[in-house]
C-alpha positions in Angstrom: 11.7 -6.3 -28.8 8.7 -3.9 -29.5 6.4 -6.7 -30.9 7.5 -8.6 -27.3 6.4 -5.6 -25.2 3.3 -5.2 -27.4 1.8 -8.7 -26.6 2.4 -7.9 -22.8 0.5 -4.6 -23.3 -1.9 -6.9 -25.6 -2.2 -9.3 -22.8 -2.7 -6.4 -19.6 -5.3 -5.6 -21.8 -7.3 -8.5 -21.6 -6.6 -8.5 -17.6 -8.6 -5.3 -17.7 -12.3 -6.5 -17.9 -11.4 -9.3 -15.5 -9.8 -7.1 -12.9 -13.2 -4.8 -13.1 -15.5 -7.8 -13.3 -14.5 -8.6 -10.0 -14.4 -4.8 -8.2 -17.6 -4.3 -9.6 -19.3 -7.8 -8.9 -21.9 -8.0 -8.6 -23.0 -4.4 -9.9 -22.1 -5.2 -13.2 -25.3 -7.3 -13.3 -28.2 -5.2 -14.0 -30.6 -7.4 -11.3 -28.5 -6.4 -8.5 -27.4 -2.9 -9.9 -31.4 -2.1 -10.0 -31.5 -2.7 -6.5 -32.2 0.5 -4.3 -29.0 1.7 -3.0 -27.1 -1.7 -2.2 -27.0 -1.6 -6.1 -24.4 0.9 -5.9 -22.0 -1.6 -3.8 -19.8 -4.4 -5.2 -18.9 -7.2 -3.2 -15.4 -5.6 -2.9 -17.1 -2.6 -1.4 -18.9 -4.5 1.1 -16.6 -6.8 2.2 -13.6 -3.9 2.7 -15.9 -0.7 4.3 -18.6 -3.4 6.0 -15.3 -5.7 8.0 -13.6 -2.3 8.7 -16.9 -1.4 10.5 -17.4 -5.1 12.0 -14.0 -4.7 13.3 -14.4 -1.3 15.0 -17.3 -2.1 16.9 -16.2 -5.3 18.2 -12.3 -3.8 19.3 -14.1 -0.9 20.6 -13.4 1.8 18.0 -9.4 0.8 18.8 -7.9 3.0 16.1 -9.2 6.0 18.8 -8.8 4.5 22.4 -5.1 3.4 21.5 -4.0 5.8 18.7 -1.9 7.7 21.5 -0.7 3.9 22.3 0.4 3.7 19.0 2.7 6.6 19.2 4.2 6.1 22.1 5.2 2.5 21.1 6.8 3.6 18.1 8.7 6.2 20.0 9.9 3.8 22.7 13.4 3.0 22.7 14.2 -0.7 22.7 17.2 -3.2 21.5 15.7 -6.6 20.1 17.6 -9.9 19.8 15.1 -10.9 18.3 13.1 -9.8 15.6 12.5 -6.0 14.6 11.5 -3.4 16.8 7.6 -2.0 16.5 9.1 1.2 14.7 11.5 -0.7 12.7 8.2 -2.8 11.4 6.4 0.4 11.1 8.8 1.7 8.6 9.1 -1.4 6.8 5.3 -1.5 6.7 5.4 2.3 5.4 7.3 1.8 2.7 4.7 -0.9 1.3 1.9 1.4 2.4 3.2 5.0 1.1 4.0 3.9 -2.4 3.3 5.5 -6.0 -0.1 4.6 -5.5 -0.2 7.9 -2.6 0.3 9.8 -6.0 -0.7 8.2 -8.9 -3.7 5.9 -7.2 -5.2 9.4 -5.8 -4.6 11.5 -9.3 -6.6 8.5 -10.6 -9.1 8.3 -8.5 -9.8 11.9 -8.7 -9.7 11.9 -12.3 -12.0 9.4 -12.9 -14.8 9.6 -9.4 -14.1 13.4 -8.8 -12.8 15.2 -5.7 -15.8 13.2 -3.7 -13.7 10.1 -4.2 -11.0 11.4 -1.4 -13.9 11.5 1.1 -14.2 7.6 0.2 -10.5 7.2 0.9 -11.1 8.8 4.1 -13.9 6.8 5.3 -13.0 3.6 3.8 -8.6 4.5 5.9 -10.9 5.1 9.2 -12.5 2.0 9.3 -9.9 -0.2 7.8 -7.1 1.1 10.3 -9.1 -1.7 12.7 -9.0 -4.2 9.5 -5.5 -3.2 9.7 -4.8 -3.8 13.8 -6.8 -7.0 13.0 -4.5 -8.7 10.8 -1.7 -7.2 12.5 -2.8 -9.2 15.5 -3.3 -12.5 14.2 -0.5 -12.1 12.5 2.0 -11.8 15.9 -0.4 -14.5 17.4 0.7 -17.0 14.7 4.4 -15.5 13.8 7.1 -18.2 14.2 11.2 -17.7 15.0 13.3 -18.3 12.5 16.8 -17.9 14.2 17.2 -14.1 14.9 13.8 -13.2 12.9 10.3 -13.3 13.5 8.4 -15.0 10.3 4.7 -15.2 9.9 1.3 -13.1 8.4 -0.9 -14.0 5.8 0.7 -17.5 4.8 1.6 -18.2 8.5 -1.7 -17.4 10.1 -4.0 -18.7 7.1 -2.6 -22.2 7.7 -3.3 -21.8 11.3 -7.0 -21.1 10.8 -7.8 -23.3 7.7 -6.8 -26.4 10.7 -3.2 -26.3 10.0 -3.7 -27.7 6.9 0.0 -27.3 4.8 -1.8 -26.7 1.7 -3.2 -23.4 2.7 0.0 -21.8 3.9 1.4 -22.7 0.7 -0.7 -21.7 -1.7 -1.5 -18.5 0.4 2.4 -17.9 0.1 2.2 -18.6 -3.5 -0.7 -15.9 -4.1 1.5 -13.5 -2.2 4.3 -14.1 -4.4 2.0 -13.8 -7.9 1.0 -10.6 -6.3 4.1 -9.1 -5.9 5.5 -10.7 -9.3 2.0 -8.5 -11.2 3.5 -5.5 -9.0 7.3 -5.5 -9.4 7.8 -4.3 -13.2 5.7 -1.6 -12.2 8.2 0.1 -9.5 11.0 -0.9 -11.4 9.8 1.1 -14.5 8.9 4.1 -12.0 11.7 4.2 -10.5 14.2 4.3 -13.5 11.5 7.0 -15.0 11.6 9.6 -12.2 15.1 9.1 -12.2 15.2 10.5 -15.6 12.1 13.1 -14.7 14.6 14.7 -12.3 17.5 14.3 -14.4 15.5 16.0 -17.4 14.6 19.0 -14.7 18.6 19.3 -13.5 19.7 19.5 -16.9 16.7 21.6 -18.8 16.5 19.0 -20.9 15.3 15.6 -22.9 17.5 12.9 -21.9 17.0 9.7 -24.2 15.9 6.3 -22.3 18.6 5.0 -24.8 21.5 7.0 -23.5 24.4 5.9 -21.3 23.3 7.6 -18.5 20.1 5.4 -18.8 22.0 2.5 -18.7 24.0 3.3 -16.0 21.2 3.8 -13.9 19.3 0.4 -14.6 22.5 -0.8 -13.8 23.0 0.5 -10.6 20.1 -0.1 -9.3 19.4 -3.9 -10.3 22.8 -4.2 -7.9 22.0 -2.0 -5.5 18.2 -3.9 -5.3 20.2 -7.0 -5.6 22.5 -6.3 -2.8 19.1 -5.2 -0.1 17.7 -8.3 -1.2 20.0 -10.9 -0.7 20.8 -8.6 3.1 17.6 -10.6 4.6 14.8 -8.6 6.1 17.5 -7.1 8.6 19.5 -4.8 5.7 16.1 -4.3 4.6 14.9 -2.2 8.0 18.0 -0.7 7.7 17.1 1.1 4.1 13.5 2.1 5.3 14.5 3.0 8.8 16.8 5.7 6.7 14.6 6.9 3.8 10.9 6.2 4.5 11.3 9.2 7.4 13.1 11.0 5.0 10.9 10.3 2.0 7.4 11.3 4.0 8.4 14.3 5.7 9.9 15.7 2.5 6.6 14.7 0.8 4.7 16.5 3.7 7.2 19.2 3.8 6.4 20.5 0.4 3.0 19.8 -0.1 2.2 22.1 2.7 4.6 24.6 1.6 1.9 24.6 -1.5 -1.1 24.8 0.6 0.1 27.5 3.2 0.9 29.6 -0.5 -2.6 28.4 -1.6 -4.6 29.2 1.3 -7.2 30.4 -0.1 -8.4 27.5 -2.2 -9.0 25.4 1.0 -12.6 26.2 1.3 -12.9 25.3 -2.4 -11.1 21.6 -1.8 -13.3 21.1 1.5 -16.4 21.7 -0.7 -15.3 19.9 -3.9 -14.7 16.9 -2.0 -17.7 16.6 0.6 -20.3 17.8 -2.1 -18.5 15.7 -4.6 -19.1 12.9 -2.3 -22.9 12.7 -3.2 -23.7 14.5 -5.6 -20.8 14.2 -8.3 -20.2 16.1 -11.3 -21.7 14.4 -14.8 -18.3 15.0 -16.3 -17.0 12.2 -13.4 -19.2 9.3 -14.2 -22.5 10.9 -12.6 -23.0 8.3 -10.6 -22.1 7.9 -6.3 -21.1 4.1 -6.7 -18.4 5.3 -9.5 -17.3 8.1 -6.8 -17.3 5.7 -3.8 -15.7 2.5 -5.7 -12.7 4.9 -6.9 -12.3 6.0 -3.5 -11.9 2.6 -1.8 -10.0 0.9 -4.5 -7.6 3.5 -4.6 -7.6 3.6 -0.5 -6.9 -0.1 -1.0 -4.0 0.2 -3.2 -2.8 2.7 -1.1 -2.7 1.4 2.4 -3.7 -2.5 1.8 -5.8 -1.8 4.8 -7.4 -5.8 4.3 -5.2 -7.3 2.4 -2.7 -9.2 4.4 0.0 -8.0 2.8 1.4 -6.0 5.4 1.3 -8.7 7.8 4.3 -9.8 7.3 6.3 -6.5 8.6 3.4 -7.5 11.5 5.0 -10.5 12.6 8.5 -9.6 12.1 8.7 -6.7 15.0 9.3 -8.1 18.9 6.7 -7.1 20.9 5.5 -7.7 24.7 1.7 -8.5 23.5 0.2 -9.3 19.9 -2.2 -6.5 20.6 1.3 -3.6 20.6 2.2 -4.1 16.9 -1.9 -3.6 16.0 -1.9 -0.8 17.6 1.3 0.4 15.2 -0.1 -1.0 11.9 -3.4 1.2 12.3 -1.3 4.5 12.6 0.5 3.5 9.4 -2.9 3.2 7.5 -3.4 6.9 9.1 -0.2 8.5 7.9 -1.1 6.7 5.0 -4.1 7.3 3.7 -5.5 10.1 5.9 -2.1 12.3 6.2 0.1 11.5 2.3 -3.3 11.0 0.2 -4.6 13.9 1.5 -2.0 16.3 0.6 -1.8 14.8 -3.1 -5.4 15.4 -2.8 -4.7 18.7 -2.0 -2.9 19.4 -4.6 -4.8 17.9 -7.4 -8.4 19.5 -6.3 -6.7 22.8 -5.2 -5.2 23.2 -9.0 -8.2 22.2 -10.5 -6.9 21.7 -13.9 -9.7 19.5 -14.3 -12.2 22.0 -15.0 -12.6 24.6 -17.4 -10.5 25.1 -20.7 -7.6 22.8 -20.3 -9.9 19.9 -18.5 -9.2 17.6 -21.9 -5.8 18.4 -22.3 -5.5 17.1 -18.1 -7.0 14.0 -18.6 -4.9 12.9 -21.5 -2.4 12.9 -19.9 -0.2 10.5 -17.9 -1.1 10.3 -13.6 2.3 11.8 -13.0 2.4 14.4 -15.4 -1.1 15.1 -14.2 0.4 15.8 -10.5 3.4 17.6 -11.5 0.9 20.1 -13.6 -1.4 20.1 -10.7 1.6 21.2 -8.1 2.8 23.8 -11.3 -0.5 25.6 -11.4 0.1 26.1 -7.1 3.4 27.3 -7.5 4.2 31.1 -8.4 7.4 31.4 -10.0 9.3 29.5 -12.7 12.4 28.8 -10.3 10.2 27.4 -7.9 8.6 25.4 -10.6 12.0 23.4 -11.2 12.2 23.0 -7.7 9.4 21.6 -6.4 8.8 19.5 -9.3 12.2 18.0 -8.7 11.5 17.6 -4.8 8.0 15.7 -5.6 9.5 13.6 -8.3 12.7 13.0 -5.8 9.6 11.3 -3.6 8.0 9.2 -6.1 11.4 8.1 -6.5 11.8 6.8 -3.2 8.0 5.9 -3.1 9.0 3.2 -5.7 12.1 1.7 -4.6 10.9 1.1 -0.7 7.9 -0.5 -2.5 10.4 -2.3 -5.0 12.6 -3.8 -1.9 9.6 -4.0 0.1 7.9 -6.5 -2.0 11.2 -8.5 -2.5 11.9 -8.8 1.0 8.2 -9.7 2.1 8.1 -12.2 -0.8 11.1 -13.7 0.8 8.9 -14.0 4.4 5.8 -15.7 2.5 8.0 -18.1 1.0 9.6 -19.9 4.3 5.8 -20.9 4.5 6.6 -23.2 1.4 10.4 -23.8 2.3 13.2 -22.6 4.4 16.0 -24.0 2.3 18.7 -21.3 1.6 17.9 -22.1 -1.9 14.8 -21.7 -2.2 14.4 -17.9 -0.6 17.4 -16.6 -2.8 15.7 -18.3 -5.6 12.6 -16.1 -4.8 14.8 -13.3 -4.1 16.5 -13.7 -7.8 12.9 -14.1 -9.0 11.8 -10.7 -7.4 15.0 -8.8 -8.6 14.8 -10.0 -12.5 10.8 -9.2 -12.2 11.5 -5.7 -11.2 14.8 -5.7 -13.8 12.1 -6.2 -16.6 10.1 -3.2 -15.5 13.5 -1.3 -15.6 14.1 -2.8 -19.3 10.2 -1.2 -20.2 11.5 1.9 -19.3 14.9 1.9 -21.3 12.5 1.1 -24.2 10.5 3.6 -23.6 7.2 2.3 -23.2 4.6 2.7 -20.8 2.8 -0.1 -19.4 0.5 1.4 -17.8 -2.0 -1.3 -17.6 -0.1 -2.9 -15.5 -2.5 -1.0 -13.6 -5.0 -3.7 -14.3 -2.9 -6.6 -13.2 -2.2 -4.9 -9.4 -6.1 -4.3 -9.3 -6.9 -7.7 -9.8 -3.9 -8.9 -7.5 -5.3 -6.3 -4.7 -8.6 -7.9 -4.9 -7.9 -11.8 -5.2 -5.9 -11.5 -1.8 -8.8 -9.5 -0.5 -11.0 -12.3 -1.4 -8.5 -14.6 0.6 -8.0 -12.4 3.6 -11.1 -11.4 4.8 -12.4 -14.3 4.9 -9.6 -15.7 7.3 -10.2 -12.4 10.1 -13.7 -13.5 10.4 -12.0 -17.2 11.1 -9.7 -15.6 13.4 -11.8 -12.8 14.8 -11.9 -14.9 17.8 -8.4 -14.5 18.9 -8.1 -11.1 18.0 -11.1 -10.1 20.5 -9.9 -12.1 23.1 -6.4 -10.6 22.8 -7.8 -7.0 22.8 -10.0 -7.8 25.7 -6.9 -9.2 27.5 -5.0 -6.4 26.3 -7.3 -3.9 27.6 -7.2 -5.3 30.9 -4.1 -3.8 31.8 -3.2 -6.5 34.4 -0.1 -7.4 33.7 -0.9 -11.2 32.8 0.8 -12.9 30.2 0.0 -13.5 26.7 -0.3 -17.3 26.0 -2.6 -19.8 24.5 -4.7 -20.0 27.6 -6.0 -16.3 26.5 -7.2 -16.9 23.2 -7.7 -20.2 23.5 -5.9 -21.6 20.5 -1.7 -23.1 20.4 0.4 -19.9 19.9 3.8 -21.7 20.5 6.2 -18.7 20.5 4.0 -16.8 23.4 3.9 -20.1 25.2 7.5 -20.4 24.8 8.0 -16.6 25.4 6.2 -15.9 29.0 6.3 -19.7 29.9 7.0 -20.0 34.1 
């Protein structure tokens, strides 16, 4: 079994230089890195900070004018016969968005650009909440009904734009589904992992990955994955409805408990991360386009601000415009990136464990452990030790399964682009549940696959490649359906606004 795991670890390894060939193209070649300033971008850079900027000034910077919009939609109380509500999607959305990366993508990005990367995060979460209501928007332009459900994003609005051409929704659908496949192992194994973590902290000690209680676990939660999944994308709202509030206000909860008892080291975060920002520390790389690239890929992996793989809670929520749900998606990129990155930046900058004498021993080791150590150093007293390890593990926890679920359930959306036979989507389902089962299996082994790392980099930045491309195509509609949505004049949403077939909106506010 060992030599089996080995080879996938052999093989994650090779996946490496292609998933950086392709974040740092075209930087990696020394004509274009010589170049004065753009040197220091890579395509990935450009395309994901330049189209978050694109979009702001042509929506009119809508991630301010309608942040307050936001809100109030996701607080407004409404029953759908259709479809999800906007807060229902919200949450679904979330518990895509605030994932492990929130932890282990910002210990990484700090350990490897420096405390200036988080100011990258920032910037790059800004601009990309109007990639976000972008995407958002074409994707409830283009969502279809499936019976009591709203289907649609990426797949569902790429084939619209590419001239309806079946090809493109499939093999948009299958990218999505290779994507989440490269992903799944990963939450599996961190799920089954913190598990233990707390278990280990309850107990005061070692429990072995080959012990009953292991087993027991993996078990229960391959059913318990199994019976979300095969619930439909109706049981799934239900789970995140109930633990993504849960999960982020405990997360938020404790992390400022920290900084309220750390006070003091806020003027030393503020200034490691804005001086960091441009003019990092040799020990980080010495160089601003190392800084800057950590910060957006990690944003990236975080919120998927550009990615298109949110869409998909998008189109599932019943709204009265296309424009409602956009407004939603960009607060989740907030809360996101700007509000749970933050804190975990917080933490990580205001230990700084990565200076001084035990800087070597810090970055040996493991993203996790590195956080845990970070929120140790910030906590006076052994009892409170125990506890708030337990409490930020408990999150991770939860970070993990809503993105293990997540994935499953918005794998199951992209793949009535390719077929709606009951077959087919709980074949995809089985897929996603045996995918995430041999993550749990790495972890009852005890290995670490920690370049799996690699593969989700590579996966982030392929359907980046596909996506923006398609909102430039569809820019179009989403300005025209902002303007009209700015308006405020009580018109209906249909084709004749954008200008292109939208048949459930015809259908929807037909005469």
């Amino acid at each position: 079994m060992e030599h089996i795991f080995e080879a996938i670890n052999q093989f994650f390894r090779f996946v490496i230089p292609v998933s950086d060939f392709f974040w740092d193209f075209p930087t990696n070649f020394s004509w274009y890195a010589n170049i004065p300033i753009l040197g220091n971008f890579s395509l990935a850079i450009i395309l994901l900070v330049g189209s978050g900027i694109f979009f702001t000034f042509k929506t009119g910077f809508i991630q301010i004018t309608h942040f307050t919009k936001g809100v109030r939609l996701l607080t407004k109380k409404k029953q759908e016969k259709t479809g999800i509500s906007s807060l229902a999607a919200f949450f679904l959305s979330s518990a895509m968005r605030v994932g492990p990366g929130n932890i282990l993508g910002v210990t990484g990005a700090i350990s490897v650009g420096g405390p200036g990367a988080l100011f990258w995060m920032w910037l790059s979460a800004f601009f990309g909440m109007s990639t976000a209501y972008s995407e958002a928007v074409l994707a409830q332009i283009f969502k279809v009904k499936k019976g009591d459900e709203f289907v649609g994003g990426l797949p569902f609005y790429g084939k619209k734009l590419l001239g309806n051409k079946l090809f493109a929704g499939i093999a948009l659908s299958v990218m999505y589904i290779i994507y989440a496949v490269c992903c799944l192992p990963a939450q599996g194994f961190n799920v089954v992992s913190s598990i233990g973590q707390m278990a280990n902290i309850v107990t005061g000690k070692e429990i072995s990955t080959t012990s009953v209680f292991y087993y027991i676990i993996a078990l229960l939660l391959i059913l318990l994955t199994a019976y979300i999944a095969f619930g439909g994308i109706k049981k799934v709202t239900k789970v995140t409805d109930a633990v993504v509030p849960v999960m982020a206000v405990l997360y938020i909860a404790v992390v400022l408990v920290l900084v309220c008892i750390n006070f003091r080291s806020l003027p030393y975060f503020f200034t490691s991360v804005f001086a960091g920002a441009f003019t990092p520390q040799a020990v980080f790389g010495g160089a601003f386009g190392t800084v800057l690239a950590q910060g957006v890929k990690r944003g990236l992996m975080s919120n998927e601000a550009g990615q298109g793989t949110i869409t998909m809670a998008a189109a599932a929520a019943s709204c009265e415009h296309p424009c409602d749900q956009g407004c939603v998606q960009a607060i989740g990129v907030f809360l996101d990136t700007i509000v749970i990155c933050t804190l975990t930046g917080f933490v990580i900058v205001m230990a700084h464990i990565y200076t001084g004498s035990e800087a070597e021993a810090w970055f040996a080791m493991d993203r996790l452990p590195k956080f845990l150590a970070s929120a140790q150093v910030l906590t006076p007293g052994t009892a409170l030790n125990g506890i708030v390890a337990f409490l930020l593990t408990l999150c991770f926890c939860l970070f993990a399964f809503t993105c293990l679920v997540g994935m499953i359930s918005f794998s199951e959306i992209a793949a009535n682009r390719i077929s709606t036979r009951k077959s087919f989507i709980n074949g995809i389902r089985i897929l996603g549940i045996f995918i995430a089962a041999f993550g749990i299996v790495c972890s009852l082994a005890g290995l670490d696959l920690g370049n799996l790392w690699a593969i989700s980099d590579l996966g982030n930045i392929l359907i980046v490649f596909a996506n923006i491309p398609l909102l430039y195509l569809g820019g179009k509609y989403v300005f025209r359906a902002t303007k009209h949505y700015k308006q405020k004049d009580r018109t209906p949403f249909t084709s004749d606004v954008i200008g292109t077939a939208c048949e459930y909106w015809d259908e929807n506010n037909k005469a």
